[in-house]
C-alpha positions in Angstrom: 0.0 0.0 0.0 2.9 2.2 0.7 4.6 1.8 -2.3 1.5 2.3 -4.5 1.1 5.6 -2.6 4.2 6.9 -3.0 4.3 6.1 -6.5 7.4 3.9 -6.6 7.6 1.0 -8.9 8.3 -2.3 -7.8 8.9 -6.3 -8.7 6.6 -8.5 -6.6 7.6 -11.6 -6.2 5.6 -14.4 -4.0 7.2 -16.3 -0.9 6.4 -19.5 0.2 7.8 -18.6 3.8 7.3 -22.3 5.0 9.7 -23.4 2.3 11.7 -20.5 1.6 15.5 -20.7 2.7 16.6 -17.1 2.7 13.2 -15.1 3.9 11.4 -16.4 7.1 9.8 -13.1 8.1 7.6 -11.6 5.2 7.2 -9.0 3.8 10.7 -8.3 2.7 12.0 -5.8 1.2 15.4 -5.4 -1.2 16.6 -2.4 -2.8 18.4 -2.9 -5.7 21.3 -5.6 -4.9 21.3 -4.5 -0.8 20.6 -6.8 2.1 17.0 -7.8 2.6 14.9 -5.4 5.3 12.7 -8.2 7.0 12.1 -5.4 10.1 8.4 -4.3 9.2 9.3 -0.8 11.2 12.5 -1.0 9.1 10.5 -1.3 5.6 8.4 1.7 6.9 11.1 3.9 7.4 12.6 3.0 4.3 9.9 3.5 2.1 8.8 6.7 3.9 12.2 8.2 3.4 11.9 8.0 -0.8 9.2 10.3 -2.3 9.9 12.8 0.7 7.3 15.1 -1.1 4.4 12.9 0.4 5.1 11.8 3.5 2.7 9.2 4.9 3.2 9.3 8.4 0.4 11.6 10.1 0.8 14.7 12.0 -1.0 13.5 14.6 0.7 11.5 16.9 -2.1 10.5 18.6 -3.3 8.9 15.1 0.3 7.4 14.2 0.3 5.3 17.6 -2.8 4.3 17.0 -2.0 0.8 16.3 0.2 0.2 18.3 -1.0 1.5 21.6 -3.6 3.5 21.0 -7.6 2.6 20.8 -8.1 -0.8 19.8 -4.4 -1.8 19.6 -4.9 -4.8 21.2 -7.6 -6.1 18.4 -5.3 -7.8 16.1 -3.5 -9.6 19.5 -7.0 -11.0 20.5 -8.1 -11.8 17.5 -5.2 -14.2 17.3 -5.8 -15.3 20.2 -9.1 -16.5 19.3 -7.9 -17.7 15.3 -5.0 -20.2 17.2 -7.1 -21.5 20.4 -7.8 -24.8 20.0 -9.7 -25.2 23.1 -13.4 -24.9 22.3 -14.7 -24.2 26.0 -13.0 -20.7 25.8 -13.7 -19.8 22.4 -16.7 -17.5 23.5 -14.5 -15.4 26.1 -12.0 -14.8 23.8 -14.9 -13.4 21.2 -15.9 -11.2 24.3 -12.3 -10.1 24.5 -11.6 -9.4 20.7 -15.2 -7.8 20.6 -13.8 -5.2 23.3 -10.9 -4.5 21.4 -12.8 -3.8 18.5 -15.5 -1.8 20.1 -12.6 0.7 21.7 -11.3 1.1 18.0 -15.2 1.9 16.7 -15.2 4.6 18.9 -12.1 6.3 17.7 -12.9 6.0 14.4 -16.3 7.3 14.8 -15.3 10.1 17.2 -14.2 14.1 16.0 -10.6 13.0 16.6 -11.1 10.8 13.6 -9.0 13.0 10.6 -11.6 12.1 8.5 -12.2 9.1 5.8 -9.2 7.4 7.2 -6.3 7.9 9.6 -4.6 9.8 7.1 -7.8 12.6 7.0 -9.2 12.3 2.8 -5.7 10.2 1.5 -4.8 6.9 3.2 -1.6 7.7 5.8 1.2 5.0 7.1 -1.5 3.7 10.1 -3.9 2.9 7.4 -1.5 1.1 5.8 -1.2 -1.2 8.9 -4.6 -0.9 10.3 -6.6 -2.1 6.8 -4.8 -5.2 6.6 -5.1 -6.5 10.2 -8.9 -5.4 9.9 -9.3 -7.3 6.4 -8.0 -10.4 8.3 -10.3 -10.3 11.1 -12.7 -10.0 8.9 -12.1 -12.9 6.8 -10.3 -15.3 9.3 -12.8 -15.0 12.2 -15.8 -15.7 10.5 -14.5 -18.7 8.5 -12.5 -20.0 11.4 -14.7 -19.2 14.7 -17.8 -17.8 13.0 -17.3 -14.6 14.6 -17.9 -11.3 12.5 -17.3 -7.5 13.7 -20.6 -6.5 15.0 -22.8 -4.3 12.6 -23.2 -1.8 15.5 -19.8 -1.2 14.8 -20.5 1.3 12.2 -16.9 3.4 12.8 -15.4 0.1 11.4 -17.7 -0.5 8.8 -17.2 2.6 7.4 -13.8 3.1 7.4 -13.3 -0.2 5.6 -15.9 0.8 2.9 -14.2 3.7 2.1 -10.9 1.9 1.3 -12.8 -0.4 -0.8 -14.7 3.1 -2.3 -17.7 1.9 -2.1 -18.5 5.7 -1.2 -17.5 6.6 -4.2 -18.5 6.5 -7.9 -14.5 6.0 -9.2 -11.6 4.5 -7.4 -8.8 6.7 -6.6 -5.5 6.2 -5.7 -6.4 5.5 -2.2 -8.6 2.8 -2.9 -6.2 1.7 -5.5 -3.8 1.2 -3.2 -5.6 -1.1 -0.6 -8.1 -2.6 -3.5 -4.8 -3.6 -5.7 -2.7 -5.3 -2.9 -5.0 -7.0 -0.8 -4.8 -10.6 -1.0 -8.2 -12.5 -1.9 -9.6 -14.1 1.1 -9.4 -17.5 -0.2 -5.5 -16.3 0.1 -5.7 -15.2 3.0 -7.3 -18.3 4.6 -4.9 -20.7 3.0 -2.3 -18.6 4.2 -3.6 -18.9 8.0 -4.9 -22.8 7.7 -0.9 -23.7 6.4 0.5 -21.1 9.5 -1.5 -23.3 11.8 -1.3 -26.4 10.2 -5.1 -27.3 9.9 -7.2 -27.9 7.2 -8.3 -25.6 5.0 -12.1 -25.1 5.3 -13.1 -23.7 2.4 -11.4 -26.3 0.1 -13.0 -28.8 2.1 -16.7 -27.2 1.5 -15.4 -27.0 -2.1 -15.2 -31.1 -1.9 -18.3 -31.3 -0.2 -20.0 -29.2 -3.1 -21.4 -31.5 -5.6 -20.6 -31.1 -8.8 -23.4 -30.0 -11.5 -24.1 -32.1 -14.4 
């Protein structure tokens, strides 16, 4: 996302990070013929040192420690929490907890100290870069794992998601470009999850239960 807004062209490759000898920790970046940057803050910095002329970090710094210990920080922890347990009996309390998280985070975002659209104000900033895809997973992962979904009450949430897929809007800009463009599909981002915790994948197994038309 930060590359697309900053403009900077780039070769993507994909990683099998299970199998990969050289890169363990993904994403990774490599400039040119340099060492890899494996550090996410590292890649951050990096990125948000070329293209000086627009900066993504936000002059709040309330809003730039947002994710990381501001309102709702703790979301993406519980939610993990909840994706890896393997305990049924205490599957609902951690719901309760990651539904907490979450609800601290609506607030925020539907509060007057929310920039506007997103945490960048009208054009996606560095913390939307590394809120949207932590939001996009809970979204996808906890329904198909633990049949848990973000609460429609949650409208802050709702919202702010909508608007980086622009469904505000009549034409995608570069904003929703940016998220819309590099987002993996969820049946990605599923496989990805049921391979990290070694369990079956469950939508390829409701694909085999699916009979086949004639």
């Amino acid at each position: 996302m930060m590359l697309v807004l900053k403009d900077i062209s780039v070769n993507i490759s994909l990683v099998d990070a299970i199998k990969s000898r050289t890169m363990k920790k993904l994403p990774a970046l490599q400039f040119m013929n340099n060492d890899l940057i494996e550090d996410p803050g590292e890649i951050e910095t990096f990125i948000e040192r070329i293209n000086t002329d627009h900066p993504l970090t936000s002059k709040s710094e309330e809003v730039n420690q947002l994710v990381f210990k501001g309102a709702g920080s703790g979301a993406y922890h519980k939610f993990c929490q909840l994706a890896k347990n393997v305990d049924p009996s205490t599957d609902e309390r951690l719901k309760a907890n990651l539904k907490e998280e979450l609800h601290h985070l609506d607030t925020f975002l539907r509060s007057e100290n929310m920039p506007g659209r997103y945490l960048g104000g009208d054009a996606l900033g560095l913390p939307d870069c590394i809120l949207l895809p932590k939001l996009l997973h809970i979204k996808v992962v906890a329904k198909i794992f633990k049949d848990f979904e973000i609460p429609e009450e949650y409208t802050g949430i709702h919202h702010y998601m909508d608007a980086a897929y622009g469904k505000d809007r009549e034409e995608p800009d570069i904003n929703v470009q940016a998220f819309t463009r590099t987002c993996p599909s969820d049946e990605v981002i599923v496989d990805a999850w049921a391979r990290s915790m070694k369990v079956p994948n469950p939508l390829q197994h409701r694909k085999k239960k699916t009979p086949s038309s004639s």
